[in-house]
C-alpha positions, -999 to +999 in steps of 0.1 A: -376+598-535-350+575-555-338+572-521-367+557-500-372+537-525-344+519-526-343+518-487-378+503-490-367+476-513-338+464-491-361+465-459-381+437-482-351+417-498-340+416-462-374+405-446-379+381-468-347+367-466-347+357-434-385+346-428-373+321-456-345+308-435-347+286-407-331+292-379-295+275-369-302+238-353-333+224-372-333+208-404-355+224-434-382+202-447-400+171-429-376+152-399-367+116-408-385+090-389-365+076-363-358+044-371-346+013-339-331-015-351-335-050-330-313-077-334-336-109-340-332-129-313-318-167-316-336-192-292-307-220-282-318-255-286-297-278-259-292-309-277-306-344-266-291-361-232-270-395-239-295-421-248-289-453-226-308-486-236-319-507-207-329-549-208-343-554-179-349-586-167-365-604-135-356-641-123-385-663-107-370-648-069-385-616-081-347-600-081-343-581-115-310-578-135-304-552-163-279-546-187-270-512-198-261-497-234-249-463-246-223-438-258-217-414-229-200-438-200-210-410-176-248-417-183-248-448-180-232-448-149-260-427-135-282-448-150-270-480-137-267-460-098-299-448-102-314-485-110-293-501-082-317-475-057-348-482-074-346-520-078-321-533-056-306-553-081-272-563-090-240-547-075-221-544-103-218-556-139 
């Protein structure tokens, strides 16, 4: 009888043991939320063209002139071409 007994109570200890005991490869508890991180996203701002000034002026003739202003000597170059189509003015100043 002492026997059974104590086969009894280690047929227990060991079915409890390993209901209570999760099996290899998953965590115990709850699983962490995943979690996806984004970088935030920077919009690029392209900065102001050149600004060229213009004084435009026209003779009695009707023939305009123009005098150009500015910081970029590239700009105002295209300016000054793009006037020369336009109005037909001046050549070159």
């Amino acid at each position: 009888m002492k026997a059974i007994w104590i086969v009894c109570v280690a047929v227990v200890i060991t079915a409890c043991g390993s209901s209570s005991s999760s099996p290899p490869g998953k965590p115990e508890g709850t699983p962490a939320p995943k979690v996806v991180v984004e970088k935030e996203k920077v919009e690029k701002v392209q900065p102001l063209p050149p600004e060229v000034k213009i004084r435009l002026r026209r003779d009695g003739k009707e023939n305009y002139t123009w005098e150009l202003s500015g910081t970029d000597a590239d700009e105002v170059l295209k300016v000054n071409e793009k006037m020369r189509k336009q109005l037909g003015g001046e050549k070159t100043r």
